[in-house]
C-alpha positions as CSV (number, residue, x, y, z in Angstrom):
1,X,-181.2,69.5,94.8
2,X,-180.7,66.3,96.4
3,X,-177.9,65.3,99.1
4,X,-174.9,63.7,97.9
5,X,-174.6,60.4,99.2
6,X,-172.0,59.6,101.8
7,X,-170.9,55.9,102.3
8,X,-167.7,55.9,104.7
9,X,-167.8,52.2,105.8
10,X,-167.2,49.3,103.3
11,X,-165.4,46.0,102.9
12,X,-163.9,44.8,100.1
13,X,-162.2,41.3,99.1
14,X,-158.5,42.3,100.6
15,X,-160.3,41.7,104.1
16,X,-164.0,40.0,104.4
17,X,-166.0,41.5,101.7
18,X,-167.0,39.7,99.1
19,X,-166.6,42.2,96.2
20,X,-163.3,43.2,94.7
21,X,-162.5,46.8,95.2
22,X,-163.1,47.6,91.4
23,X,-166.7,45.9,91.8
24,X,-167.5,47.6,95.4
25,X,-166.8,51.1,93.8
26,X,-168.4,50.3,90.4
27,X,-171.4,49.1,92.0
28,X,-171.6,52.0,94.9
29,X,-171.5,54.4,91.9
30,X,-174.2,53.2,90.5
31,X,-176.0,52.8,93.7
32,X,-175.6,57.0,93.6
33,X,-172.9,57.2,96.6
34,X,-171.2,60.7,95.9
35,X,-168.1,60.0,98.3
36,X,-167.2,56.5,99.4
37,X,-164.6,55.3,101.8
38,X,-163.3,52.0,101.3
39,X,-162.4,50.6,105.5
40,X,-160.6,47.1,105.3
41,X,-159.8,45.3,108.1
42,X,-156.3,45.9,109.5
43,X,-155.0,46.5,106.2
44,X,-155.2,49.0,103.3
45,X,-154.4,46.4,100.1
46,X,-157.2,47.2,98.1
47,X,-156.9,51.0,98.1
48,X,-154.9,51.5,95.2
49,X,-157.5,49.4,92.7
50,X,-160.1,51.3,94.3
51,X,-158.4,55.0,93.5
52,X,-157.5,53.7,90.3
53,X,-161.4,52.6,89.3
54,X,-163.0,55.6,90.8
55,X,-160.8,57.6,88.5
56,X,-163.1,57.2,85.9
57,X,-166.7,57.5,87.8
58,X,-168.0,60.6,89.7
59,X,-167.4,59.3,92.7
60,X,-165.2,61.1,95.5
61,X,-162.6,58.0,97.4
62,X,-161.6,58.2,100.9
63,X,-158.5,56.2,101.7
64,X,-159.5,53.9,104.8
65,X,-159.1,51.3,106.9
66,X,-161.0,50.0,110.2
67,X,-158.4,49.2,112.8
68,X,-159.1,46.8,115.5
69,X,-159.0,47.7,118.9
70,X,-158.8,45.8,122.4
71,X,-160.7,48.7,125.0
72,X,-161.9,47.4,128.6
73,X,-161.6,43.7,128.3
74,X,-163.6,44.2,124.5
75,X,-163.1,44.6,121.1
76,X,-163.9,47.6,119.2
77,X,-163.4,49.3,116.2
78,X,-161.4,53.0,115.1
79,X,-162.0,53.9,111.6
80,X,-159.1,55.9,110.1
81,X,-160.6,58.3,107.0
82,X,-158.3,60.1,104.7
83,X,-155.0,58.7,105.5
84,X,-152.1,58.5,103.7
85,X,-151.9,54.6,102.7
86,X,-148.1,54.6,102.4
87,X,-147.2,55.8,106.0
88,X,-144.6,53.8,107.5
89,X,-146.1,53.8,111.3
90,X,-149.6,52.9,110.0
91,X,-148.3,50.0,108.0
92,X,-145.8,48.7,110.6
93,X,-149.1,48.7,113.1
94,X,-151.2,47.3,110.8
95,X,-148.8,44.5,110.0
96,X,-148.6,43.7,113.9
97,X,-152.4,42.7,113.5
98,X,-152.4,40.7,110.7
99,X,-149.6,38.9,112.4
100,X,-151.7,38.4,115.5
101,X,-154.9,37.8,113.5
102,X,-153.2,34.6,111.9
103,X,-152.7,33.4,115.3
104,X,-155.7,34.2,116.0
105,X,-157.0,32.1,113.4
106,X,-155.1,28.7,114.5
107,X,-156.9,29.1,118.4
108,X,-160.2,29.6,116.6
109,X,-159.7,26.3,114.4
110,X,-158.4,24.7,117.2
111,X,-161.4,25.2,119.2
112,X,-163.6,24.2,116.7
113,X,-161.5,21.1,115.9
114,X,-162.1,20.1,119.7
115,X,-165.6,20.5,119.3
116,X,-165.4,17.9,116.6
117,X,-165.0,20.6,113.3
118,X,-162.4,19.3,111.4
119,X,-160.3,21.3,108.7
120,X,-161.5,25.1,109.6
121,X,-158.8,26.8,109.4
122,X,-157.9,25.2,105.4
123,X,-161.5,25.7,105.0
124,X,-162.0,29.9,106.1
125,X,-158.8,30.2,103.8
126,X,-160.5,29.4,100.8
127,X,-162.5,32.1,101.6
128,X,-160.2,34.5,102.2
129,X,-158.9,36.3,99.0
130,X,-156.8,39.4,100.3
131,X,-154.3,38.3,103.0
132,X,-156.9,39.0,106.1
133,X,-158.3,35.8,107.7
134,X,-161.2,37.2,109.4
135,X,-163.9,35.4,111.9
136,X,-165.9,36.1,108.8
137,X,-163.9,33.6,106.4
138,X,-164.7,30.7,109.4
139,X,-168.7,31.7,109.6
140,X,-168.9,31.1,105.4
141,X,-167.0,27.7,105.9
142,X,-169.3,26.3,108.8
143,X,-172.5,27.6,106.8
144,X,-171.5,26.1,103.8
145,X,-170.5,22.9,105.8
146,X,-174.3,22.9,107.1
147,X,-172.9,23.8,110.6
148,X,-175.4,26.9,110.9
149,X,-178.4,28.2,108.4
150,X,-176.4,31.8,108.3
151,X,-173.2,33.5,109.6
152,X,-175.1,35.8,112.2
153,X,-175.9,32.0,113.6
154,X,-172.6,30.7,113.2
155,X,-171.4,33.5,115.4
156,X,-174.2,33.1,118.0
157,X,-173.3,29.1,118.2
158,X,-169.5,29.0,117.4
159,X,-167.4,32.3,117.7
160,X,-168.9,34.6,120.6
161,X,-167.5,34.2,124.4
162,X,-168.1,30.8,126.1
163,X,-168.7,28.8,122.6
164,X,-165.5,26.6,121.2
165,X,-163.9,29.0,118.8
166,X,-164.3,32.5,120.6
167,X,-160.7,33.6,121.1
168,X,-160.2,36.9,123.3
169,X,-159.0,39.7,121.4
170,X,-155.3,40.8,121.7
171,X,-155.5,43.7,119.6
172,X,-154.3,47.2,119.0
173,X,-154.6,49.7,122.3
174,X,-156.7,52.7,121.8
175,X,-154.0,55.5,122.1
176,X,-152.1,53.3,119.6
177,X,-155.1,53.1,116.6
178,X,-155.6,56.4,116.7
179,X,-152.3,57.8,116.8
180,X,-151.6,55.8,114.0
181,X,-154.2,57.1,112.0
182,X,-153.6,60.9,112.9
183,X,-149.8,60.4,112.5
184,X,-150.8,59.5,108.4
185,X,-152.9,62.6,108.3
186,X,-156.2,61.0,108.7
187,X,-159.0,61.4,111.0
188,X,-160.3,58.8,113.4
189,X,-163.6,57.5,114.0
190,X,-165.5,55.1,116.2
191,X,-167.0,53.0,114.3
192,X,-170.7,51.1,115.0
193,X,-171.0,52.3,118.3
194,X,-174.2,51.3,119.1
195,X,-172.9,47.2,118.4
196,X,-170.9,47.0,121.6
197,X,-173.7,47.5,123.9
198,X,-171.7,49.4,126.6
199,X,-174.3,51.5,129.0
200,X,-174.4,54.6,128.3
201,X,-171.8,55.6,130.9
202,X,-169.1,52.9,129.5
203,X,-169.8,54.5,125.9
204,X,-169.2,58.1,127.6
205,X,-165.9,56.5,129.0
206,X,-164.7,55.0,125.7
207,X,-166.0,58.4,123.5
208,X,-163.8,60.4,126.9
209,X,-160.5,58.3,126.2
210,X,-161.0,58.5,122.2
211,X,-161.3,62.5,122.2
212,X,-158.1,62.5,124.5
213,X,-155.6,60.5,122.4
214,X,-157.0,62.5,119.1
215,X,-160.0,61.2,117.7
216,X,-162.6,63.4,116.0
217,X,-165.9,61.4,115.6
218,X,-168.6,58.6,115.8
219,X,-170.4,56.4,113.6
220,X,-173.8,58.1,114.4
221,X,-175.5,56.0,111.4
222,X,-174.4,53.1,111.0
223,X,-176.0,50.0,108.3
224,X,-177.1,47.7,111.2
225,X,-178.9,50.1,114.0
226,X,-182.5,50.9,114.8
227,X,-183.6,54.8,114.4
228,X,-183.5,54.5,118.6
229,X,-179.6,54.2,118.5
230,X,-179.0,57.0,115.8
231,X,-181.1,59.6,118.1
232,X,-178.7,58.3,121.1
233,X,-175.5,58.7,119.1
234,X,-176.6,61.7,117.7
235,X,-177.0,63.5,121.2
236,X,-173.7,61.9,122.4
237,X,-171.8,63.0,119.4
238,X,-173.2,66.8,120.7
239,X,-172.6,66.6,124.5
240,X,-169.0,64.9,123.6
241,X,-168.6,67.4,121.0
242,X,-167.5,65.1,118.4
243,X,-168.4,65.3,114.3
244,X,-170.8,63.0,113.4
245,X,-169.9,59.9,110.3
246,X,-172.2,57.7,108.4
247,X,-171.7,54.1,106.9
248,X,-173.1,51.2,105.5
249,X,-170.2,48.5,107.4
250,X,-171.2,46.9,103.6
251,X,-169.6,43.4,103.0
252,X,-171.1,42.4,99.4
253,X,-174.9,41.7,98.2
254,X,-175.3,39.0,100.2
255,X,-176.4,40.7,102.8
256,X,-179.2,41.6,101.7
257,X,-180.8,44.2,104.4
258,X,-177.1,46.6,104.1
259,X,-177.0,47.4,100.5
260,X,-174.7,50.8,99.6
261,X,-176.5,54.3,99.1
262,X,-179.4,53.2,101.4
263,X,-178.0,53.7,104.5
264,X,-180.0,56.9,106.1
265,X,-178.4,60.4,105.7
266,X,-176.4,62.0,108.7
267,X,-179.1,63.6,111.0
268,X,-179.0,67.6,111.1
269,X,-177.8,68.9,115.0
270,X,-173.8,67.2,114.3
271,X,-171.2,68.5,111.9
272,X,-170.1,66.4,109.5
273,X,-166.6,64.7,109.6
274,X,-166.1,65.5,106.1
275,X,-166.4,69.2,106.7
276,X,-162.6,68.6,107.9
277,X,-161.2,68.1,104.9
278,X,-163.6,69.0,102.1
C-alpha cells in the first residue's frame, strides 16, 4: 500500500504564489497529495476557497499560515498547522505584519529607486493579487523589467543585506508567533530550517527557545534542501525531541525544480507532526 502524501507548505495567490487557492488544491490533488496545508504569508485569506474546493476532492486540508519572525538579528519563519482561521489574537498579530510589510515595501522601492529603479513599488503591486506585498512581488517586476535573468538573481543582486533594496526585518518576536498560533489551537513549526544557515549550535539555540515558548516541530524535509540537510534535521528533530514535518514551500509551476507530491517522504527515526491531531 503506498504512503499518503503529505504536503504541509504551500503558497497561494493571497500572498506570493502564483496559483489561486482553488487551482493550488485542484492541482495538488491531482499531483496525489493526501493531506495538504495551505501556509500564506502573514495572512490566512485564501483558506476558506481552499476548504471550500477540497470539499469535493479526496484530499485532507490543514488550515495554515507561515508567520514571519525576527530571531537574533534574522529573519525566520514559524509555520502555524491546524489553526483556527477565525481567532481574534492570531488575526490582530497577523494584521500587525501586513501593516509593517507595507512599510516595508516603500523602504525597499525607495532603495531601489536610489539605485536608479524607477516605479517598483506600482510595479511588485501588479503582482500582488491577495493583499500581501512580498519581496517576491518586487523580484517578478525587476525580471520582467530585464533587471535580472530570474528571481533567485534578483535577490542575490537587489534584495539581500548590503544591496539597495534589502530592508532589515522588523517582524513578529518568537514567543509572540508561536503563542499565537497555539493560542488558535494549532501547532507550530519551524519552517526550512536548513535556509538560514545558522551553525549548528545557533540552530540548537533557536530549536531551544522555540520548544520553550510552545512549539512542537521542524521542517525536517523541506522542497529546496540536499539529502545532507534532511539527515541533519532529522537527528536534531531527535536530540531536541521535536516531531518531524514535511513540505514543498510550493509557489506555482514556475518553479520548476519544487512541484507538489514530489517532495521526499518524512524519513523514519521522527514522529510525525500529524500524529497530533490525526
Amino acid at each position: 500500500m503506498a504512503t499518503a502524501i503529505y504536503d504541509l507548505h504551500t503558497h497561494s495567490t493571497a500572498s506570493d504564489g502564483t496559483l489561486n487557492p482553488t487551482a493550488l488544491v485542484q492541482r495538488a490533488a491531482a499531483q496525489g497529495v493526501a493531506v495538504l496545508a495551505l501556509t500564506d504569508h502573514d495572512c490566512t485569506g485564501g483558506l476558506a476557497e481552499a476548504s471550500a474546493v477540497s470539499a469535493n476532492l479526496e484530499l485532507e486540508l490543514v488550515s495554515g499560515v507561515e508567520i514571519s519572525v525576527t530571531w537574533g538579528g534574522r529573519t525566520v519563519h514559524i509555520l502555524g498547522l491546524g489553526i483556527d482561521r477565525e481567532n481574534l489574537e492570531l488575526q490582530a498579530g497577523l494584521q500587525q505584519l501586513r501593516a509593517y510589510r507595507d512599510e516595508r515595501a516603500r523602504e525597499i522601492a525607495q532603495g531601489l529607486q536610489k539605485a536608479g529603479i524607477e516605479g517598483a513599488l506600482e510595479g511588485a503591486s501588479c503582482y500582488a493579487q491577495g493583499n500581501i506585498l512580498s519581496r517576491t512581488h518586487f523580484a517578478r517586476f525587476l525580471v520582467e523589467k530585464g533587471y535580472a535573468k530570474n528571481t533567485q538573481d534578483v535577490f542575490k543582486r537587489y534584495l539581500v543585506q548590503g544591496k539597495p533594496g534589502h530592508v532589515a526585518g522588523r517582524w513578529a518576536t518568537l514567543e509572540e508567533a508561536v503563542t499565537w498560533i497555539r493560542h488558535a489551537g494549532g501547532f507550530p513549526v519551524v519552517a526550512h530550517p536548513a535556509r538560514y544557515r545558522l551553525t549548528r549550535s545557533k540552530l540548537m539555540q533557536l530549536l531551544g527557545e522555540f520548544k520553550e515558548w510552545g512549539g512542537v516541530a521542524l521542517e525536517v524535509v523541506s522542497g529546496s534542501q540536499p539529502p545532507e540537510a534532511t539527515a541533519l534535521l532529522l537527528r536534531l528533530a531527535r536530540e531536541m525531541d521535536l516531531l518531524g514535518s514535511c513540505g514543498s514551500d510550493y509557489h506555482g509551476p514556475e518553479n520548476t525544480w519544487i512541484e507538489l507530491g514530489r517532495t521526499p517522504p518524512l524519513p523514519g527515526g521522527c514522529t510525525p507532526v500529524w500524529s497530533l491531531w490525526q
